[in-house]
N, CA, C and O atoms as a GROMACS GRO file, in nm:
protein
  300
    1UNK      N    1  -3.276  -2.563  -1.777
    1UNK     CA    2  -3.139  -2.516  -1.787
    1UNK      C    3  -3.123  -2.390  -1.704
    1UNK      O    4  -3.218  -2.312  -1.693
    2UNK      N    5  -3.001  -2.367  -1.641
    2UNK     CA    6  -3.018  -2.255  -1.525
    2UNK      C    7  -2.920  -2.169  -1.608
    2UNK      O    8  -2.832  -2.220  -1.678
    3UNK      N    9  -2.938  -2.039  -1.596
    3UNK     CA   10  -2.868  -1.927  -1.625
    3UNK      C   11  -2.748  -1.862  -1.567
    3UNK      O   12  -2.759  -1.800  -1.462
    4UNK      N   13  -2.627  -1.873  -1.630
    4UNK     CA   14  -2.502  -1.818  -1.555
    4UNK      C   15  -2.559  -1.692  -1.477
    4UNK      O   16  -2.655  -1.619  -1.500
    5UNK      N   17  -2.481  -1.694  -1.393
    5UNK     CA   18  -2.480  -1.516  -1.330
    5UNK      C   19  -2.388  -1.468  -1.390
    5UNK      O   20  -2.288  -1.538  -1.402
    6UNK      N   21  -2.389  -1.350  -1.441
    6UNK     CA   22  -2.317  -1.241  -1.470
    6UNK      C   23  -2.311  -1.107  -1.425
    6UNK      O   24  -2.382  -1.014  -1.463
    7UNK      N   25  -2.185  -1.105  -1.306
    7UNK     CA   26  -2.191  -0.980  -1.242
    7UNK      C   27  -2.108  -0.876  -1.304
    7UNK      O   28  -2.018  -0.928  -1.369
    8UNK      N   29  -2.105  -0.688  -1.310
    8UNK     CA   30  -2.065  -0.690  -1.334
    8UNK      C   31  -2.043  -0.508  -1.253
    8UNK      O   32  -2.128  -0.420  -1.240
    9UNK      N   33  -1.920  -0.509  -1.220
    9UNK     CA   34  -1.861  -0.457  -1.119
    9UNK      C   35  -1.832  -0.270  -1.207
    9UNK      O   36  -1.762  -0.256  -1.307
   10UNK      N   37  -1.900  -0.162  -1.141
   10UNK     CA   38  -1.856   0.019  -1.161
   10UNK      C   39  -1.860   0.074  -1.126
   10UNK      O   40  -1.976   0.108  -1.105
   11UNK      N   41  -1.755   0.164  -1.067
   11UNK     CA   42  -1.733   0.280  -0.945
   11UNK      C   43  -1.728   0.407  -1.059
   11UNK      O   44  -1.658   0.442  -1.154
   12UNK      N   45  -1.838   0.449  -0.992
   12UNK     CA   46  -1.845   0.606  -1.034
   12UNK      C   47  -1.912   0.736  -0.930
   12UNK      O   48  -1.920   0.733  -0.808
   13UNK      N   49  -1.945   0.818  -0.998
   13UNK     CA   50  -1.983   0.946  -0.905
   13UNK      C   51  -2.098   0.982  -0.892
   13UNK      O   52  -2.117   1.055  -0.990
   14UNK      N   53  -2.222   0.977  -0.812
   14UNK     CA   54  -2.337   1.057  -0.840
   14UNK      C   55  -2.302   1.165  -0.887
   14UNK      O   56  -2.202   1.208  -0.830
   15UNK      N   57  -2.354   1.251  -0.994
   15UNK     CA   58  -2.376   1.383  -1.095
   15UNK      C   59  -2.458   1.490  -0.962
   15UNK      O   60  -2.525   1.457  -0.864
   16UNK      N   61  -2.428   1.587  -0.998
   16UNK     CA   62  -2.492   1.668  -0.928
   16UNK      C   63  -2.626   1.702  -0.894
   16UNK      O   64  -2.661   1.773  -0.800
   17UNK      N   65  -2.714   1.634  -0.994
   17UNK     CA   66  -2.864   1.640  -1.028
   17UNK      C   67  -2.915   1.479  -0.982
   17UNK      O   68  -3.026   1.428  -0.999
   18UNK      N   69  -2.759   1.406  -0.901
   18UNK     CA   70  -2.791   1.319  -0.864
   18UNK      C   71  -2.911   1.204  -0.900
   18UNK      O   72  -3.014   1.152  -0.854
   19UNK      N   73  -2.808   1.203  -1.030
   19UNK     CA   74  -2.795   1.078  -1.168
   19UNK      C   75  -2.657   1.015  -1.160
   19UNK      O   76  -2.549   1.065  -1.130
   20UNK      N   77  -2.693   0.877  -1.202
   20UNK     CA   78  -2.578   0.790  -1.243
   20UNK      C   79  -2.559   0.738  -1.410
   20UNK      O   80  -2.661   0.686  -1.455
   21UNK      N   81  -2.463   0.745  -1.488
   21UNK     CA   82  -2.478   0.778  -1.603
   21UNK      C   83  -2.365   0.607  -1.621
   21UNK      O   84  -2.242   0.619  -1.616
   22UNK      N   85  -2.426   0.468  -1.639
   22UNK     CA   86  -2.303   0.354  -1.696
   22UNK      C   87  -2.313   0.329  -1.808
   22UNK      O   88  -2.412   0.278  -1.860
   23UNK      N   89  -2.205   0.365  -1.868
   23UNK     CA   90  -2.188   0.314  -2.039
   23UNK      C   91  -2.110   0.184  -2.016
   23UNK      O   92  -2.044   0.143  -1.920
   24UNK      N   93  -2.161   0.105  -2.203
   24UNK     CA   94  -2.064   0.012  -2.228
   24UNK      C   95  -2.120  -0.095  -2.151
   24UNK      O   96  -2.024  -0.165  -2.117
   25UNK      N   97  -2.224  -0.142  -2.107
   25UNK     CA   98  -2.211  -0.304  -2.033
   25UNK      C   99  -2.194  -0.378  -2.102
   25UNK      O  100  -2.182  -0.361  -2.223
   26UNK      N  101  -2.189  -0.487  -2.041
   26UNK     CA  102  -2.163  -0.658  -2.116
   26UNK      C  103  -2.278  -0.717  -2.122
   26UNK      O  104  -2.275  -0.838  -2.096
   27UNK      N  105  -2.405  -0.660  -2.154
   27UNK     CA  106  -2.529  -0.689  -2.122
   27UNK      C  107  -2.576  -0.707  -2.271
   27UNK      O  108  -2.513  -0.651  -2.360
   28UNK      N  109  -2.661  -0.765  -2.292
   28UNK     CA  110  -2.727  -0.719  -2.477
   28UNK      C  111  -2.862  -0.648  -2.423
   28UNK      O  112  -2.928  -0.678  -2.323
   29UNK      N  113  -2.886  -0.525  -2.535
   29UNK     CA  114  -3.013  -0.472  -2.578
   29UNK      C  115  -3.112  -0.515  -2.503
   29UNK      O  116  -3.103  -0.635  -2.530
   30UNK      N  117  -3.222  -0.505  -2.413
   30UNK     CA  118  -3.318  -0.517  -2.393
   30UNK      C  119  -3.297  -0.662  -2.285
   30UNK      O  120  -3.391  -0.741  -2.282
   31UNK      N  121  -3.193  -0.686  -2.213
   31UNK     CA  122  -3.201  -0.784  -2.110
   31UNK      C  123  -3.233  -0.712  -1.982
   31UNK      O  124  -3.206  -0.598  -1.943
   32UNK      N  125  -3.293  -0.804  -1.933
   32UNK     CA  126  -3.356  -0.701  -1.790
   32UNK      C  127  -3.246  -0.741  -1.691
   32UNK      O  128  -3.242  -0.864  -1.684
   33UNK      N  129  -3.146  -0.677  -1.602
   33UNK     CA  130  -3.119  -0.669  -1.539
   33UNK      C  131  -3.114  -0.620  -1.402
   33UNK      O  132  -3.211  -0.544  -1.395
   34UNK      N  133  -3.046  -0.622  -1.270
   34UNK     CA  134  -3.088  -0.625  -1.109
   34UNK      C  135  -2.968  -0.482  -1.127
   34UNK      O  136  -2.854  -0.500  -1.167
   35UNK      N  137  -3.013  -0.371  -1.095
   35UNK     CA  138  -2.880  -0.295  -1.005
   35UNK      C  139  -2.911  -0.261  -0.814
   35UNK      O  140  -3.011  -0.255  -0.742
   36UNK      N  141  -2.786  -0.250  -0.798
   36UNK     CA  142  -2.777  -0.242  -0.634
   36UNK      C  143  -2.654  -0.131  -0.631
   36UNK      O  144  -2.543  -0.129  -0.685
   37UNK      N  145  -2.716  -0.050  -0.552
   37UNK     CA  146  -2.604   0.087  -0.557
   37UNK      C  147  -2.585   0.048  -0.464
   37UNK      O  148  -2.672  -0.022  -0.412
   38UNK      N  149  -2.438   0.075  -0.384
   38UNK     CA  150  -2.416   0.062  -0.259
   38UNK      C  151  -2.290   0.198  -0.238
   38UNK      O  152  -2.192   0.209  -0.312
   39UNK      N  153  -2.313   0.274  -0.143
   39UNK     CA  154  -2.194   0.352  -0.101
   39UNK      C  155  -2.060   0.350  -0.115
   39UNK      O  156  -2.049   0.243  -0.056
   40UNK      N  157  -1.951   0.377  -0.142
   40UNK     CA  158  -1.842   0.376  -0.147
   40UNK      C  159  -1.765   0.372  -0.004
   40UNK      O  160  -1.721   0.482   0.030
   41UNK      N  161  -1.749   0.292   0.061
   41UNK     CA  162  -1.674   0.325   0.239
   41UNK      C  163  -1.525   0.336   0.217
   41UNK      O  164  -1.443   0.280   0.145
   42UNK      N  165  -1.521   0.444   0.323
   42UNK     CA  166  -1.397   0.544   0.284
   42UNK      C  167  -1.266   0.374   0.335
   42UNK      O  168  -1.178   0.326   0.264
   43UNK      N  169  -1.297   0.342   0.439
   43UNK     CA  170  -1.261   0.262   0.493
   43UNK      C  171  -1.233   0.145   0.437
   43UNK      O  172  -1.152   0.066   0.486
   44UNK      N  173  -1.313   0.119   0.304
   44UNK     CA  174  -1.292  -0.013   0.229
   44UNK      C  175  -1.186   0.037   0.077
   44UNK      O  176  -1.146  -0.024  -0.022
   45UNK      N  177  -1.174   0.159   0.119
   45UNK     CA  178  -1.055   0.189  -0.033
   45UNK      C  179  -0.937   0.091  -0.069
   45UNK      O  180  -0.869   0.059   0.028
   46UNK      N  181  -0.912   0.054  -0.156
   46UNK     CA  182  -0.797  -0.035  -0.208
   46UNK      C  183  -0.665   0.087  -0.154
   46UNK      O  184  -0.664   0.208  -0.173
   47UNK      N  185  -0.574   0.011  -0.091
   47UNK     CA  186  -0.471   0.075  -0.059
   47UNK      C  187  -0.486   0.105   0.089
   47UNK      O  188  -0.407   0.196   0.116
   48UNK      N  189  -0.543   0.072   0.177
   48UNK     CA  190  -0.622   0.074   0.314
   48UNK      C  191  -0.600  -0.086   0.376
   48UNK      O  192  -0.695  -0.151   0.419
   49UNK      N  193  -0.505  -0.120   0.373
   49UNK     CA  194  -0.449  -0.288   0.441
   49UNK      C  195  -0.477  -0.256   0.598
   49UNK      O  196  -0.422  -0.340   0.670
   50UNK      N  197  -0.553  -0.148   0.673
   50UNK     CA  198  -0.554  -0.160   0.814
   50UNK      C  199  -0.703  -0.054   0.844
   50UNK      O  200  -0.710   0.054   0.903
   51UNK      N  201  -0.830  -0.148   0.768
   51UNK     CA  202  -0.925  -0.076   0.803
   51UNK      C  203  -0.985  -0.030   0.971
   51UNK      O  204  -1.043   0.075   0.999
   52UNK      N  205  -0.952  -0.141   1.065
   52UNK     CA  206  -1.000  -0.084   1.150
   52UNK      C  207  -0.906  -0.028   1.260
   52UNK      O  208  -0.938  -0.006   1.377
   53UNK      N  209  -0.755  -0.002   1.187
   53UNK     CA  210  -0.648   0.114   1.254
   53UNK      C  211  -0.732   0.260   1.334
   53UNK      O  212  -0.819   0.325   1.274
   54UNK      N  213  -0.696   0.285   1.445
   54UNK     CA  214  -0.785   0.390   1.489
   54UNK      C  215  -0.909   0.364   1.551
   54UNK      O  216  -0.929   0.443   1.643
   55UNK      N  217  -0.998   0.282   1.535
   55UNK     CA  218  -1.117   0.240   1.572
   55UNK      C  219  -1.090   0.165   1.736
   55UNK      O  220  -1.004   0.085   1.772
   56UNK      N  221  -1.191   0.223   1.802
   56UNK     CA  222  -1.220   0.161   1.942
   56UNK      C  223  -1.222   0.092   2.004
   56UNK      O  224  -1.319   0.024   1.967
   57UNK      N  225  -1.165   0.030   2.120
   57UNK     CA  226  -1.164  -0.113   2.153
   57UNK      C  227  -1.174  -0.108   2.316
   57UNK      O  228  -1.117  -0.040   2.401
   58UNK      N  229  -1.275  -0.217   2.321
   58UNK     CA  230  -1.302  -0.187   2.448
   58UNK      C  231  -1.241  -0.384   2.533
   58UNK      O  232  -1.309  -0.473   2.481
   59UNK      N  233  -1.170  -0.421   2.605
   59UNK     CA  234  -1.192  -0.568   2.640
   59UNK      C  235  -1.241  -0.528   2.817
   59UNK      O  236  -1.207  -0.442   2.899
   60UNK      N  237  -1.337  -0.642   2.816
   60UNK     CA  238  -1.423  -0.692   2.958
   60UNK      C  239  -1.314  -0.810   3.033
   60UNK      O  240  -1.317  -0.925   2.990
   61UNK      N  241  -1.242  -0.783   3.119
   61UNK     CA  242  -1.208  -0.870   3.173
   61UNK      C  243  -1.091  -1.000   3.095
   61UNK      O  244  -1.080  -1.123   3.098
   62UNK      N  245  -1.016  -0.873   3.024
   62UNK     CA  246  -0.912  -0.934   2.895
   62UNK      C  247  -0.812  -1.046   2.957
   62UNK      O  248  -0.712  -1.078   2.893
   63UNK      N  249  -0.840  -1.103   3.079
   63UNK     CA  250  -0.752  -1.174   3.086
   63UNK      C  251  -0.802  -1.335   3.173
   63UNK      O  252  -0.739  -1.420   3.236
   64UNK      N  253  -0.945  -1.315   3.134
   64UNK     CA  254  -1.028  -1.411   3.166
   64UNK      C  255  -1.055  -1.488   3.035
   64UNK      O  256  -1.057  -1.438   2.922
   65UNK      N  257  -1.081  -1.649   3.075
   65UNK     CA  258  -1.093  -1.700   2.957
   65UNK      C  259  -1.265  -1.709   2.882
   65UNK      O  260  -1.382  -1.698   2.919
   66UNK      N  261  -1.202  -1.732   2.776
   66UNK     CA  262  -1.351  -1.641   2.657
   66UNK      C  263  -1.445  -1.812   2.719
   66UNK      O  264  -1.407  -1.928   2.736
   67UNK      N  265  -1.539  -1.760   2.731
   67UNK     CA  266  -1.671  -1.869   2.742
   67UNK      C  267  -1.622  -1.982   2.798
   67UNK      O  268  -1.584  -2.080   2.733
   68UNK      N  269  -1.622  -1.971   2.937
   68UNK     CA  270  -1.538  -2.083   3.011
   68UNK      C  271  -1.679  -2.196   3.096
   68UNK      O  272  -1.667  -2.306   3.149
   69UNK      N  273  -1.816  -2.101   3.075
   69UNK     CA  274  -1.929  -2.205   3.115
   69UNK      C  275  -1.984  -2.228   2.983
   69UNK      O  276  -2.081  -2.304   2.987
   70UNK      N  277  -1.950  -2.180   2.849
   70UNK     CA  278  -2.005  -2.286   2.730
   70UNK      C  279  -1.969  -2.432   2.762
   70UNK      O  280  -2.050  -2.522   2.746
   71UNK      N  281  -1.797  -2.460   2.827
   71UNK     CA  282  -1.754  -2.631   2.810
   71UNK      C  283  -1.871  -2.701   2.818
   71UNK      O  284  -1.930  -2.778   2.742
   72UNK      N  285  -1.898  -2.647   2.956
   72UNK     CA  286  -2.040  -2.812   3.015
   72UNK      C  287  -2.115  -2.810   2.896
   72UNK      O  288  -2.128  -2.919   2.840
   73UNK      N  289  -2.173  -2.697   2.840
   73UNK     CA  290  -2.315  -2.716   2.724
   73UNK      C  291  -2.292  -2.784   2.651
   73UNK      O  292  -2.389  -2.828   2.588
   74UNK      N  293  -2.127  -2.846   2.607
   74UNK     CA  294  -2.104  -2.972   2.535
   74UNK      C  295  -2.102  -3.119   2.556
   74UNK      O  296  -2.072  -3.215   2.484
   75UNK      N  297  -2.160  -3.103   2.717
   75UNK     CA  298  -2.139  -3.269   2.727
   75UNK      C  299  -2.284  -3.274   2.699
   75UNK      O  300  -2.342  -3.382   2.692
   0.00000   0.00000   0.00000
């Protein structure tokens, strides 16, 4: 029998002594569980509908067509 996954999603603050403190899971007593910290990107904030607004763009020859000697590699 295979085991649901149960993920379960908390944004908080490293502490100054740089500790993380999660109350309250949906976990029972003594289940071993996986954590994965991952950074907060300023860029992925909810309310941010235009993450890569501002960011760099470079085009090579923008008015040439994209991969025009891939065709043959299909016959």
């Amino acid at each position: 029998m295979r085991a649901t996954l149960q993920a379960h999603r908390v944004e908080t603050t490293v502490g100054q002594d740089g500790t993380l403190t999660i109350d309250h899971l949906p976990f029972p007593a003594g289940e071993s569980v996986e954590v994965i910290i991952l950074p907060r990107s300023a860029s992925l904030q909810p309310g941010n509908p235009y993450p890569l607004r501002g960011s760099r763009v470079r085009y090579d020859d923008p008015l040439q067509p994209v991969a025009a000697d891939d065709w043959n590699a299909l016959r």
